[in-house]
Each structure stands twice: as structure tokens, then as C-alpha cells.
N, C-alpha and C positions, 0 to 999 in steps of 0.2 A: 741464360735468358729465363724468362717467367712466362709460364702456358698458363691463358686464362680463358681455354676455349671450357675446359667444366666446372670451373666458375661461373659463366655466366648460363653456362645448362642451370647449375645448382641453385641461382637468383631468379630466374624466371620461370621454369616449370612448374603448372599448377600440382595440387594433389594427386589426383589423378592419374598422372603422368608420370608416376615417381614410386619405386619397388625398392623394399626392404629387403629381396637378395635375387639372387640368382634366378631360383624357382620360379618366384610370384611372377619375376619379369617372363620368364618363358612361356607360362602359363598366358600370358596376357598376349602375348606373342602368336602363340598358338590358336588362342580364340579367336585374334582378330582373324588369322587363317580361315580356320575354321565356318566363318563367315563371310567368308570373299565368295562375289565367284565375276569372275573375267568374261568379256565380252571383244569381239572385233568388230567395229559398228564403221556402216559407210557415214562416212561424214557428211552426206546431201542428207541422209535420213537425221539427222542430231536438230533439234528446235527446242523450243524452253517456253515454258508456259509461267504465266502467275499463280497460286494458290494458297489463300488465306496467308499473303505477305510473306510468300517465300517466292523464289525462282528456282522450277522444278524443270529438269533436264528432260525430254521425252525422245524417244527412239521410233524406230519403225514398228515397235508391240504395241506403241504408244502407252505404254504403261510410265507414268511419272516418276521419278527418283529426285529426291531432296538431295542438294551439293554441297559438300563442306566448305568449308573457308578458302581453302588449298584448292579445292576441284573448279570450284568457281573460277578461282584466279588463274587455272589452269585452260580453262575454257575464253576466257575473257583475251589472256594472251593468244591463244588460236587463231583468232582474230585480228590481232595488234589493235583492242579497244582495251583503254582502262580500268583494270578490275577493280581501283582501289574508291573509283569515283563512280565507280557502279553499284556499288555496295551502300550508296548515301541514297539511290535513287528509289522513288518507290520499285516493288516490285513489277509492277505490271510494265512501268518505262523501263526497267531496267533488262526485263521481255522482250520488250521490244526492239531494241537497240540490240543485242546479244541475236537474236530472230534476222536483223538485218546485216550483221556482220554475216552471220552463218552463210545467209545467202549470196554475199559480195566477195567472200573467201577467195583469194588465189590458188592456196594449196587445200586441194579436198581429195587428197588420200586419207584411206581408212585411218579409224584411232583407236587404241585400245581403250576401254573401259573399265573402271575395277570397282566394283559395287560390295556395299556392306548389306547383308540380307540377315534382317531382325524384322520379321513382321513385313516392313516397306522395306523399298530401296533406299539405299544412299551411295549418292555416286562421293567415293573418295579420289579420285584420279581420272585424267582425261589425258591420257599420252599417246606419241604417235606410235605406228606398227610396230617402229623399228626396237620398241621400250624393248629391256629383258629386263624382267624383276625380278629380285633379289629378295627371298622372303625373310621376314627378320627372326621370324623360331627355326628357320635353315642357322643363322649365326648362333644364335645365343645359346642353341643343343649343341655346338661344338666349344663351347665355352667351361662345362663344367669339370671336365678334366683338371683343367687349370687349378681348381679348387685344392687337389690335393695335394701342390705343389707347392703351397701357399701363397697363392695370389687371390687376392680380396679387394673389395671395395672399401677405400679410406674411408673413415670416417667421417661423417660432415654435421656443425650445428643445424639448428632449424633458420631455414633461409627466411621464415616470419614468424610474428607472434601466433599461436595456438596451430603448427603447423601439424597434420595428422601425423601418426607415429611417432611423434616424440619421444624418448623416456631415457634414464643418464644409464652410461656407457659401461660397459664393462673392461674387464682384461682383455676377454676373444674381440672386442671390436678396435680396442687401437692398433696403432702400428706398432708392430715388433722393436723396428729399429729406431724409431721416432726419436730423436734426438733435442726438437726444437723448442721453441715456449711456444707455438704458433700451433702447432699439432694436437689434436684433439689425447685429452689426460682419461684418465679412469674418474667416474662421478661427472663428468660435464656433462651436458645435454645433446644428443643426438637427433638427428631423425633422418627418413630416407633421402639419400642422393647417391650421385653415379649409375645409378638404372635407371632410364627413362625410354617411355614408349608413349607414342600418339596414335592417331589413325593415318598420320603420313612420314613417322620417323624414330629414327632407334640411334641412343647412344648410349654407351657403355664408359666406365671407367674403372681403369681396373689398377692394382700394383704388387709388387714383391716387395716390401720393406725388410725381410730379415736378409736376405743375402744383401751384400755392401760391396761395392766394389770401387777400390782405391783410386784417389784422385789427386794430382798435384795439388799443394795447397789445400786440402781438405782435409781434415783430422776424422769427419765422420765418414769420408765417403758417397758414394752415390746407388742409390737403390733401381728397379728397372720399374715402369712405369709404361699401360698404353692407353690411347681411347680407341674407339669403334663406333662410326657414325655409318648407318643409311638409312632409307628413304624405301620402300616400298611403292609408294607413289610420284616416283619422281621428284619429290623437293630437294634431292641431293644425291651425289657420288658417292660409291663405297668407297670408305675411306678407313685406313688403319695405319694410325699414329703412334711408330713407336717412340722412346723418348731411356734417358737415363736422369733422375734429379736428387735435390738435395732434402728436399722436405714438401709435402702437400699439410697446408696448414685447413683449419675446421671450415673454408668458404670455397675451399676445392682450386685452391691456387695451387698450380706447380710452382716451386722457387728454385732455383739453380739448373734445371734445364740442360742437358747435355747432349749432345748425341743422337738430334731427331732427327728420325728420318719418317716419310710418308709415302704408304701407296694408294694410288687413288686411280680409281676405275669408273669408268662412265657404264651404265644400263645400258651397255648396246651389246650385240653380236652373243660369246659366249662368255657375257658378266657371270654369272652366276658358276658357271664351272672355274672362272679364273679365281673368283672371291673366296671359295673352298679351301680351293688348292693355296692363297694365302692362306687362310685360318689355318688350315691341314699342317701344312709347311711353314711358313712362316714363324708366324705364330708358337708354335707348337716345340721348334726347335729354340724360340728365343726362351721360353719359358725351360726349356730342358738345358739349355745352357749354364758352365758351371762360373763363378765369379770369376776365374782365372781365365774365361774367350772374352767377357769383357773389358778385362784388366791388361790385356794382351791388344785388344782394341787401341786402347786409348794409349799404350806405351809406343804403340807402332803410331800413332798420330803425334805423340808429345815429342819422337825421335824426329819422324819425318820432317826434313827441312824440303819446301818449298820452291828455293835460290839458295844462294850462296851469300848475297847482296839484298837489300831492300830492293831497289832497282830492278835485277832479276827477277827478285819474286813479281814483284808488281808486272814484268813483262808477261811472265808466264800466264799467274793468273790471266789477267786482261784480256792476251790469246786464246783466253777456253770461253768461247762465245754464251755457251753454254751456262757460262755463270751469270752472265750478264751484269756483272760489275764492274764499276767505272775506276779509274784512277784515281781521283779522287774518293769514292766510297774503300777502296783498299788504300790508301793513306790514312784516312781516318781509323779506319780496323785497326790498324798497324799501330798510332800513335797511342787508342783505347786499348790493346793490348797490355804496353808495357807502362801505362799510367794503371791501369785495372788488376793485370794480371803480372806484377812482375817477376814471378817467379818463372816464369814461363818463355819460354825462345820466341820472339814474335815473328822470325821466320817459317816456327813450324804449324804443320798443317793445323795441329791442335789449338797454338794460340792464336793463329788467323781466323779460326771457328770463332773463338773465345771471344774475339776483337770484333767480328762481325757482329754477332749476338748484343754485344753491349753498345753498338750503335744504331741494330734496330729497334731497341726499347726509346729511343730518342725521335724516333719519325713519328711525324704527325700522323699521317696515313695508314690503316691495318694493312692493305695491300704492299702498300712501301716496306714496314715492319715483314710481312711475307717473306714476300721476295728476298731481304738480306737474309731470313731465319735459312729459308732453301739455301741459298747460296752457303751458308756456312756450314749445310749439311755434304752438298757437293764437295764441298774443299776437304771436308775429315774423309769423305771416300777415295781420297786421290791416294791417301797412306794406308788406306787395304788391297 
């Protein structure tokens, strides 16, 4: 399969939002920190004023705080009123209507509050008690380890014309093992991607290109690859995506896609100590890992037979609810297998991965696409 979740980070992040390494990103990280400070506010006390054509959030200090895009939209949903048609209204209507949701509210347990403090407030988040946040320079100061292990951020061109940081590439910036014509060369033009940070969200991209690890069918092999997304303010689950592929070309496309798997954690209860303990562990052992547990990986997936029988296997599978695959989505696997991959047993756990993968690139729907991507990762763990 082809991952084209930091691709589309790498096409639409403004400037801003976008660090030329490690450092800069933590450093940014760390400010927005640095600048937070948290509130538990009863939710009868929360109302919203107009001023000079914004809609300012007010508490019981009644001191006014400006809302970001996200805090807005965070607020607007509290309510179950439309943020996105609230945003067209003048401010003063748009006041008032947020003013009378407040007061019509069902649920009015407390909310957390997370305020940038520069001079004035700004409210960036409006979540409930039960939020646990997850700071994003808590992740990205357990990242630099990795550095010395050589994992780095691919290279990527400029995702527009005069994008800041431009300038052409060197030796230290490509990939080691970079095999492809897709791959960013020495002398091409670069600029920052794979580090991105807002006031409501952090994703990383990161890779090992020089260790290789062998693949049916594949002369160059497969390199280890992950992303790192969350959310400070609730816009999203910690999530860490790990992944095995063939090549990340200059627009931050994964191509050849092996062996993902994903953990993903909700901001409730003890997030933040589970989210470590992945980084800590996880993470940290995939990265210390020698090519030979990968290589071992995937020989124990490519041996694993599934059945005996087409028939069988399809019973089995089908019986693991848990996959939630249909008879028909494992016939098709099955047949995209050994039309795609024939080298490969389409009884085994590896080419039913295989076969899955190249039938999710064919759904219309990114959900539908999902769902078989999981599915095919369930199936390679049935042969560890």
C-alpha cells in the first residue's frame, strides 16, 4: 500500500507551521508550553461577547480571551450549534446565538480551558474535565535519541513556489538507501517538511533508510519508517504509526507500505503516562531493533499459512470478528494476491496482507481504505 497521510501534511501546512529539524520543532514546542496556562471553568460561568469584530470568550474574571479557529469550533460544538455557519455571522449575532446556546445547554459540567498568554488571552481549546493532555515538547524531547541511530526526516521539495527555507540538498539530507528516481537527489531543491506544529497540533515524520530489510520480490528491500500525530487541544488522538516501506518520494508519499501497524490513544484517564511508555518502549525498541527481527518478522508471516484450502482460510478468517471482513473482501484479497503478487502463497498471512492492501487502494471511501489497511495489519499479527 502507499501512505499519503504526510503528504498531504507536506501540501497544506502553511510556513509557519513547518521546522527544518528537530530542534526548531521542540523549541516551538516548548514556547507554545511555556505560554499555556489551564483553567477548570464551570460552564454557567462561560458567555461570549463581541469586540471590534471578533467573538471573545468571557469567564467569571470576566476578563475577555480571543478564540482560535479550533477553540471556536470547540465551543460552537458544546452546544451542538454550527461552527462553521457561525463563522459567516457578524460577530455580535454570532454572540448571541453562542450566549443562548450556553444558556439552553444540557450538559453543563465543568470544561477545561487552555489559554495562550502573550500580553492578552487566547483561548486555544475548550474541552471537557475529563481531557488529559498530552504536551507536544513532552514527545518531541523523547525523539532526539533517535537522531543518533540514524533516523531522520526525508527529504521533501517545496510544496509552493518561494516556500521559506528553500535551498538545494546535500549528501547529509538525502536518504541513505534511496534507491528510486522518485527520491529526493543531491543539488534538487528542498525545504522544511515532516515537522509540523500549530497552536492545536503536532505531527512528526520520521525514517531509517540505511538499514534494509529483505522482502520477497524486492531486490532493494524495505526500510522502517513512522509518523507521530497529536493534539494538545483536542483536535486528535495520539497516534503512532509504525510502518515498513519501499521508497518516500520528494512530496512525502510512502510507496510500498508494509507492515503497519498503529497505536492510538484517546486524551482520557492516564494518556499521557501510556503515550510515554509507548515512546519509551515502543518506539525506542523499534528503533534498536537489528534488520534481522524484522527479517524474521516477515519470514514468519511469508511461512504462515492461514488454511490449508482457500475455503478454510476464508472460514477462519471471517470467524475472527474482529477483522470484520467479508467473504467477499477476502475473495478479492485472495484473487489481488496472486494476479499482484505472484510470487507469494496467497494462503499466507503475508500475501493476504499483501492482497488486502492492493484492494484498499481501489475504495472509494478513505474510511473503507482504513478499515481493509487494519485489517491487513491484524492478519500479519496472527503469524507473531
Amino acid at each position: 500500500m502507499n501512505l499519503f497521510k504526510a503528504s498531504a501534511q507536506w501540501s497544506t501546512r502553511p510556513d509557519d507551521e513547518r521546522f527544518a529539524s528537530l530542534g526548531e520543532l521542540h523549541d516551538a514546542c516548548c514556547a507554545y508550553r511555556a505560554s499555556a496556562a489551564q483553567a477548570v471553568v464551570p460552564f454557567n460561568s462561560l458567555r461570549t461577547e463581541a469586540n471590534e469584530g471578533e467573538v471573545m470568550l468571557v469567564g467569571k474574571s470576566n476578563t475577555p480571551a480571543r478564540l482560535t479557529h479550533w477553540a471556536f469550533g470547540q465551543l460552537a460544538s458544546a452546544i451542538s450549534a454550527p461552527g462553521a455557519y457561525l463563522r459567516t455571522l457578524p460577530a455580535t449575532l454570532a454572540a448571541q446565538n453562542l450566549n443562548h446556546g450556553l444558556a439552553k445547554a444540557t450538559d453543563r459540567s465543568d470544561r477545561q480551558v487552555l489559554f495562550h498568554q502573550n500580553g492578552s488571552l487566547l483561548t486555544r481549546a475548550v474541552t471537557s474535565n475529563s481531557y488529559t493532555r498530552i504536551w507536544n515538547n513532552d514527545i518531541t524531547s523523547r525523539l532526539f535519541d533517535l537522531q543518533q541511530g540514524g533516523w531522520q526526516v526525508p527529504p521533501a521539495r517545496p510544496a509552493r513556489v518561494g516556500q521559506a527555507g528553500s535551498r538545494v540538498a546535500t549528501e547529509a539530507d538525502v536518504l541513505t538507501g534511496a534507491r528510486s528516481g522518485l527520491s529526493i537527489k543531491v543539488g534538487d531543491t528542498i525545504a522544511p517538511a515532516g515537522l509540523y506544529a500549530s497552536d492545536h497540533d503536532l505531527f512528526v515524520f520520521l525514517v531509517n533508510d540505511g538499514v534494509r530489510v529483505s522482502e520477497p520480490g524486492n531486490a532493494d528491500g524495505l526500510a522502517r519508517g513512522f509518523f507521530i500525530s497529536n493534539s494538545e487541544a483536542g483536535a486528535a488522538a495520539f497516534v503512532v504509526t509504525r510502518f515498513l516501506y519501499r521508497t518516500v518520494c520528494g512530496n512525502h508519499i510512502v510507496w510500498g507500505a508494509k507492515d503497519v501497524s498503529e497505536f492510538r490513544l484517546r486524551h482520557t484517564g492516564q494518556a499521557d503516562d501510556r503515550a510515554f511508555r509507548e515512546l519509551s518502549g515502543t518506539i525506542t525498541r523499534y528503533a534498536n531493533e537489528s534488520a534481522s527481527d524484522d527479517q524474521a518478522r516477515i519470514q514468519a508471516a511469508v511461512t504462515h499459512r492461514l488454511g490449508t484450502t482457500k475455503d478454510g482460510m476464508f472460514d477462519a478468517l471471517f470467524g475472527r470478528k474482529t477483522l470484520g471482513l467479508s467473504r467477499t473482501a477476502l475473495a478479492r484479497a485472495h484473487a489481488a494476491c496472486i494476479e499482484h503478487e505472484p510470487q507469494l502463497d496467497p494462503l499466507s498471512a503475508w500475501g493476504m496482507a499483501q492482497g488486502l492492501t492492493r484492494i484498499s487502494q481501489a475504495e472509494r471511501y478513505g474510511e473503507d481504505r482504513v478499515a481493509l489497511d487494519r485489517a491487513a495489519g491484524k492478519v500479519l499479527a496472527l503469524a507473531f
